[in-house]
PyMOL CGO cylinders between C-alpha atoms (Angstrom):
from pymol import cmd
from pymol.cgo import CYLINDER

trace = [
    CYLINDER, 19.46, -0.96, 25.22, 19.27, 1.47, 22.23, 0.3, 1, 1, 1, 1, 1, 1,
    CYLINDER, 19.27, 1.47, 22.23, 17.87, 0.31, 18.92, 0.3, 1, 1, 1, 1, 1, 1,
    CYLINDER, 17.87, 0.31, 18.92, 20.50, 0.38, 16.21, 0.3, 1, 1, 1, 1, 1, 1,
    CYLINDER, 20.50, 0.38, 16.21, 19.62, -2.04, 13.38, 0.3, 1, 1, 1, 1, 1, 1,
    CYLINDER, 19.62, -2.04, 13.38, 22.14, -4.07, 11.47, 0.3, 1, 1, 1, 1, 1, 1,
    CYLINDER, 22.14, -4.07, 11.47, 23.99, -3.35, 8.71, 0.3, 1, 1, 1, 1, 1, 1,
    CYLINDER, 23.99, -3.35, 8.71, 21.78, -3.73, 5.13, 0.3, 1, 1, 1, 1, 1, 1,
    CYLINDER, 21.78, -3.73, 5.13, 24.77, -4.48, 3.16, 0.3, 1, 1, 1, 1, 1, 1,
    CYLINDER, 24.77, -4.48, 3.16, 26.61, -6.88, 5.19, 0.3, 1, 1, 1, 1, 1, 1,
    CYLINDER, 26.61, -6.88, 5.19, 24.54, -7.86, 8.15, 0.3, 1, 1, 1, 1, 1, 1,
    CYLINDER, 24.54, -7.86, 8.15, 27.17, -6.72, 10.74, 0.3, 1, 1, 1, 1, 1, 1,
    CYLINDER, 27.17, -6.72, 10.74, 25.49, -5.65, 14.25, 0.3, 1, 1, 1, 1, 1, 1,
    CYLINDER, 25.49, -5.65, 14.25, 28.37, -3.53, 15.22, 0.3, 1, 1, 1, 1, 1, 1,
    CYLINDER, 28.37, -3.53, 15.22, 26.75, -0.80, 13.42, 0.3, 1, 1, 1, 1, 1, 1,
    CYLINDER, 26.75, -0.80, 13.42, 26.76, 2.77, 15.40, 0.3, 1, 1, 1, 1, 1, 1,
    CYLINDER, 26.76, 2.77, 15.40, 25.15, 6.32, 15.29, 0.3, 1, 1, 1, 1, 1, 1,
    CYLINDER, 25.15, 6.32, 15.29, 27.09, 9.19, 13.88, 0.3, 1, 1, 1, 1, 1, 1,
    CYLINDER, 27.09, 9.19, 13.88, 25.14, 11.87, 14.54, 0.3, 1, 1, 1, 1, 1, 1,
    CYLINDER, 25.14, 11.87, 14.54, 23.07, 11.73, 11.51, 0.3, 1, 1, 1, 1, 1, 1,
    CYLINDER, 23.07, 11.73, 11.51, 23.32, 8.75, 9.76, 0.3, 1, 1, 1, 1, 1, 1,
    CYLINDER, 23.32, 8.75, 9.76, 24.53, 4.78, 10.98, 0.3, 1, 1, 1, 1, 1, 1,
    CYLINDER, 24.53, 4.78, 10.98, 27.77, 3.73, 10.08, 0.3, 1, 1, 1, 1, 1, 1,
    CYLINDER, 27.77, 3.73, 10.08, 29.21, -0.09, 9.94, 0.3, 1, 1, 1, 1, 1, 1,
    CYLINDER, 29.21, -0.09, 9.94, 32.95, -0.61, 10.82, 0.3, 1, 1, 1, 1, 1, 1,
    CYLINDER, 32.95, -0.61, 10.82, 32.97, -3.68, 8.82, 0.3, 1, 1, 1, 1, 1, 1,
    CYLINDER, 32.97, -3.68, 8.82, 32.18, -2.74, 5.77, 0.3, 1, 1, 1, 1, 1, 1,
    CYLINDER, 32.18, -2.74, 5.77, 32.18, 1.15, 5.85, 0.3, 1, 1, 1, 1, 1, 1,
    CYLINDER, 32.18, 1.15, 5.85, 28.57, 1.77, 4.32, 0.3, 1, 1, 1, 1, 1, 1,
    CYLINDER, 28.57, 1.77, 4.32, 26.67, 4.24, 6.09, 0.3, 1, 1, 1, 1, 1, 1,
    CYLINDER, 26.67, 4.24, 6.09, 22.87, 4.34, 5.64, 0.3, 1, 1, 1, 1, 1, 1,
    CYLINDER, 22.87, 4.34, 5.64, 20.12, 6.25, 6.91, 0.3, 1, 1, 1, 1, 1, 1,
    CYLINDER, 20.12, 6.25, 6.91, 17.18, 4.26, 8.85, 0.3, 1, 1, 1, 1, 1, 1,
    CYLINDER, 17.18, 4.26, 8.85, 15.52, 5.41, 5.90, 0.3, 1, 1, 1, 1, 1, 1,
    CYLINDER, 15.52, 5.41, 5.90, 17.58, 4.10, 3.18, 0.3, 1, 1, 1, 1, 1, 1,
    CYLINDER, 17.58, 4.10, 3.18, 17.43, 0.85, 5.09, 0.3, 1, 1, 1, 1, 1, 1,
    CYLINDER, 17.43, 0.85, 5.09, 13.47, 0.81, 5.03, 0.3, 1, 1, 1, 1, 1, 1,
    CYLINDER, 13.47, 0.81, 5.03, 13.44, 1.55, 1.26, 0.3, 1, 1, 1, 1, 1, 1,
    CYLINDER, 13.44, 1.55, 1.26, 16.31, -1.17, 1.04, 0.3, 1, 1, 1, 1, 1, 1,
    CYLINDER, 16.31, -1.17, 1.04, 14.02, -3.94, 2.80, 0.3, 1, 1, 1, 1, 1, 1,
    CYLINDER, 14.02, -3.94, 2.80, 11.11, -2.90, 0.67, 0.3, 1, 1, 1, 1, 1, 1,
    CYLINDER, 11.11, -2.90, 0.67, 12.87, -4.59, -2.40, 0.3, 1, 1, 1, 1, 1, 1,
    CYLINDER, 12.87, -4.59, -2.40, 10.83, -1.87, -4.69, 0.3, 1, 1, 1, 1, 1, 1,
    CYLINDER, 10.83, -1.87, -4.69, 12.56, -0.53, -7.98, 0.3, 1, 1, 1, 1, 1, 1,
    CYLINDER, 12.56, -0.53, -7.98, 13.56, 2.92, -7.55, 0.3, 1, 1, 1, 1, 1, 1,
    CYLINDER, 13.56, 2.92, -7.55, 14.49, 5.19, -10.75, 0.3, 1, 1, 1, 1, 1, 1,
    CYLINDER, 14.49, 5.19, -10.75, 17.44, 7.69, -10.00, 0.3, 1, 1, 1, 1, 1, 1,
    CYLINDER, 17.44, 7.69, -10.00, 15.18, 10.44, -8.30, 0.3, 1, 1, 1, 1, 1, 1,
    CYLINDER, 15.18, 10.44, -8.30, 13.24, 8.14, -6.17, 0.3, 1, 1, 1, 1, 1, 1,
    CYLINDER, 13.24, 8.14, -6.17, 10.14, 7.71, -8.06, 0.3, 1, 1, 1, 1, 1, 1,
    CYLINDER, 10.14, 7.71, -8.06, 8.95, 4.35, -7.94, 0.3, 1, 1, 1, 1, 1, 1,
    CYLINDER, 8.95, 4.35, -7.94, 9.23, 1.97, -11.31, 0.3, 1, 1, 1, 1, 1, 1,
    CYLINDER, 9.23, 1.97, -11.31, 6.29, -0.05, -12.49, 0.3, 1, 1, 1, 1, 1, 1,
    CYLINDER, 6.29, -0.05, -12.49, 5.70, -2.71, -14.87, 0.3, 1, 1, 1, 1, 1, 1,
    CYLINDER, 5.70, -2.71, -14.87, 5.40, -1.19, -18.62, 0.3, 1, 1, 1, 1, 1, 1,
    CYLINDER, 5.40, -1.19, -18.62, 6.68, 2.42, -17.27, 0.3, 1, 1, 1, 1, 1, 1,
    CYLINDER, 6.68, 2.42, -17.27, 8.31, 5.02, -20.21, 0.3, 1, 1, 1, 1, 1, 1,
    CYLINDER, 8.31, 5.02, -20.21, 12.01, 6.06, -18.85, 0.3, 1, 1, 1, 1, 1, 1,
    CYLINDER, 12.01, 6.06, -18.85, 14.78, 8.18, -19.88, 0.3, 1, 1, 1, 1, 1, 1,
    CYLINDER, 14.78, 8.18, -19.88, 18.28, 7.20, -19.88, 0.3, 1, 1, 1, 1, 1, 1,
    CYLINDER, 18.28, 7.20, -19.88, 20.32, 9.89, -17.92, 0.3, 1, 1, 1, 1, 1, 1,
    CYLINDER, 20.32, 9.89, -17.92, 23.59, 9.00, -19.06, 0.3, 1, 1, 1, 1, 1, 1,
    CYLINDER, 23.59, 9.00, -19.06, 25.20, 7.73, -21.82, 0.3, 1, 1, 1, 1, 1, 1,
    CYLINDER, 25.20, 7.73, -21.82, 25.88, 3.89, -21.71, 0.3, 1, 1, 1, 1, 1, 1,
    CYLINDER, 25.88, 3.89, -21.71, 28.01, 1.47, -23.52, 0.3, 1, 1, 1, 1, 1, 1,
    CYLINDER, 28.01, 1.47, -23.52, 26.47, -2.01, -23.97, 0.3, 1, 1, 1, 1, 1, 1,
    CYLINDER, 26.47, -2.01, -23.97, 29.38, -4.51, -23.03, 0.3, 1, 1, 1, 1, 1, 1,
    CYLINDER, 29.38, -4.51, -23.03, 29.85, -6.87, -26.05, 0.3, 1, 1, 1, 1, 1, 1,
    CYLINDER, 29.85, -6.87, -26.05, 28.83, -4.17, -28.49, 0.3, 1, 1, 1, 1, 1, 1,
    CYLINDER, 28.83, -4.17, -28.49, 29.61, -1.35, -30.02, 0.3, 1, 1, 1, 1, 1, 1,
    CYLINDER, 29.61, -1.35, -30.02, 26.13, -0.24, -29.53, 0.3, 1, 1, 1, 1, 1, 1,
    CYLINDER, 26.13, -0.24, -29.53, 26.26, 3.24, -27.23, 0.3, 1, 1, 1, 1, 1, 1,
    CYLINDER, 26.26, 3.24, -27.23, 22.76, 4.09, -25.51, 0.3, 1, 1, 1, 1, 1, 1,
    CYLINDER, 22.76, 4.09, -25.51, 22.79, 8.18, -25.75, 0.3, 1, 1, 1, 1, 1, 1,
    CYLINDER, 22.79, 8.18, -25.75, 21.79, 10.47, -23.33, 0.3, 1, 1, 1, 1, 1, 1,
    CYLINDER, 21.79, 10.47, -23.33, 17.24, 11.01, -23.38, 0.3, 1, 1, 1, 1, 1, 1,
    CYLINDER, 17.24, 11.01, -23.38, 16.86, 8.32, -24.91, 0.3, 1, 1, 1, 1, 1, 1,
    CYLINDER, 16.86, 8.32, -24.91, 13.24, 6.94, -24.28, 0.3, 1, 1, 1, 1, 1, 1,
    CYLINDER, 13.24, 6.94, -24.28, 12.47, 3.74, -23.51, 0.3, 1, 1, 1, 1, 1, 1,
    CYLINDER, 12.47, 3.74, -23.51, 8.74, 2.52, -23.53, 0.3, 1, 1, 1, 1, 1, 1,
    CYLINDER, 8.74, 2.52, -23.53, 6.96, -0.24, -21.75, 0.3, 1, 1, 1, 1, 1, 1,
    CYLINDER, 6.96, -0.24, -21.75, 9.81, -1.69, -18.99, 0.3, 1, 1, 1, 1, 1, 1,
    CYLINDER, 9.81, -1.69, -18.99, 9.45, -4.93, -17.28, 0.3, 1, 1, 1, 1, 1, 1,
    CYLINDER, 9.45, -4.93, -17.28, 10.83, -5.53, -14.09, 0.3, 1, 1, 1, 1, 1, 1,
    CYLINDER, 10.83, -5.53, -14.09, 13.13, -8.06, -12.71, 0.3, 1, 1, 1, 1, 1, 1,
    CYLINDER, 13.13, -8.06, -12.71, 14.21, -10.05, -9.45, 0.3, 1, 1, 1, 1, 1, 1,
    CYLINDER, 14.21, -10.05, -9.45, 16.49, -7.62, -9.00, 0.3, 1, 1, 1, 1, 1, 1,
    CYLINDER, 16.49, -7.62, -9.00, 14.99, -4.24, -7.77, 0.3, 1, 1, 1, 1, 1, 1,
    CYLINDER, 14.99, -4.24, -7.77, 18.25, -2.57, -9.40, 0.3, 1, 1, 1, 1, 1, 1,
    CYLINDER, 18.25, -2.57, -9.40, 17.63, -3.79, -13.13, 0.3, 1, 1, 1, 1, 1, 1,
    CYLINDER, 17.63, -3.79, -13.13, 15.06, -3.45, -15.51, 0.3, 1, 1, 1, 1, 1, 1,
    CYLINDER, 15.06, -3.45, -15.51, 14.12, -5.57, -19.04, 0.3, 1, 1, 1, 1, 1, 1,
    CYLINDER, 14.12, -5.57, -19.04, 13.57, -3.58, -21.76, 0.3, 1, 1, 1, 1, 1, 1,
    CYLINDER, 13.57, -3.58, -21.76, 13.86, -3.02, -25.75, 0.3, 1, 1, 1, 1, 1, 1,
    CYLINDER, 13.86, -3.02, -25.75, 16.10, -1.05, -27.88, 0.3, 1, 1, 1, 1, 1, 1,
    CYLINDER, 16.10, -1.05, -27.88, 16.53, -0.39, -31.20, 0.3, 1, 1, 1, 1, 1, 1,
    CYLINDER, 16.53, -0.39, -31.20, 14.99, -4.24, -31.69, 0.3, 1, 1, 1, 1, 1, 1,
    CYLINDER, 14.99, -4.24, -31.69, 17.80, -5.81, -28.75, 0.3, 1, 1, 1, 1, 1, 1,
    CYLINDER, 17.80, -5.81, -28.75, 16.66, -7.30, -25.55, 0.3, 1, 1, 1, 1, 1, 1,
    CYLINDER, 16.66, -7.30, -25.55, 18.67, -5.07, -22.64, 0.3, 1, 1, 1, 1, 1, 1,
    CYLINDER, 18.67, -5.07, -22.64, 18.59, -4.94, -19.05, 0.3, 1, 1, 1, 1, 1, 1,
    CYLINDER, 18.59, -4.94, -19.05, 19.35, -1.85, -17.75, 0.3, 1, 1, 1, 1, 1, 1,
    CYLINDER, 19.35, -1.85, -17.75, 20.11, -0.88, -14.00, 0.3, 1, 1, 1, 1, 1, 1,
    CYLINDER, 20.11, -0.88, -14.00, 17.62, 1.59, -12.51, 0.3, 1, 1, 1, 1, 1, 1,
    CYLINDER, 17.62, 1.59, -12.51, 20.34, 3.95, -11.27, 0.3, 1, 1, 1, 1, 1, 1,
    CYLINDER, 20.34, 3.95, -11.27, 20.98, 5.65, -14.81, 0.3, 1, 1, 1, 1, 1, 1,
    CYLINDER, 20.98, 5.65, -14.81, 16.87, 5.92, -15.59, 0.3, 1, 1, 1, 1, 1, 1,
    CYLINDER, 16.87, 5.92, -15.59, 14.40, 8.62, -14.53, 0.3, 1, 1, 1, 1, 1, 1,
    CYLINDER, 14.40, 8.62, -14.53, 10.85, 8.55, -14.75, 0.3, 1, 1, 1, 1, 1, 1,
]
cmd.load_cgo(trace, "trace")
């Protein structure tokens, strides 16, 4: 029997191969079996790939309103000394003095 792993977003085995990546009919998410390795790895990931350490310097690639505020984080905007979290998507870090956690998908190293 071929080896076609589950689905790393909802579990389903009725995953299948299209060609070039693996696609689940429950869910619709298609993954590479590389995107599920990196998935299972639980390692924080900026948005290019590079991996995040503890008390990394970042850029913010996009301007982002902070919900509750009207604080707006601009565009190259450095942050120093990160922390990470549980969550391999979000980071802990400081600006302008307030306590934010930011998700890793709008930083680059």
């Amino acid at each position: 029997m071929n080896n076609v792993p589950n689905c790393p977003k909802c579990g389903s085995e009725f995953t299948y191969f299209d060609g070039s990546l693996y696609v689940c009919p429950d869910c619709t998410h298609e993954f590479s079996s590389h995107e599920e390795a990196a998935e299972e790895s639980n390692v924080a990931r900026d948005s290019n790939g590079a991996e995040l350490f503890d008390g990394d310097a970042v850029t913010v690639i996009k301007d982002l309103k902070v919900r509750g505020s009207s604080m707006v984080i601009k565009r190259g905007t450095k942050v120093k000394s990160i922390k990470l979290t549980d969550d391999p998507e979000e980071v802990d870090c400081k600006i302008d003095g307030s306590s934010i956690v930011l998700k890793t998908c709008f930083l680059k190293k």
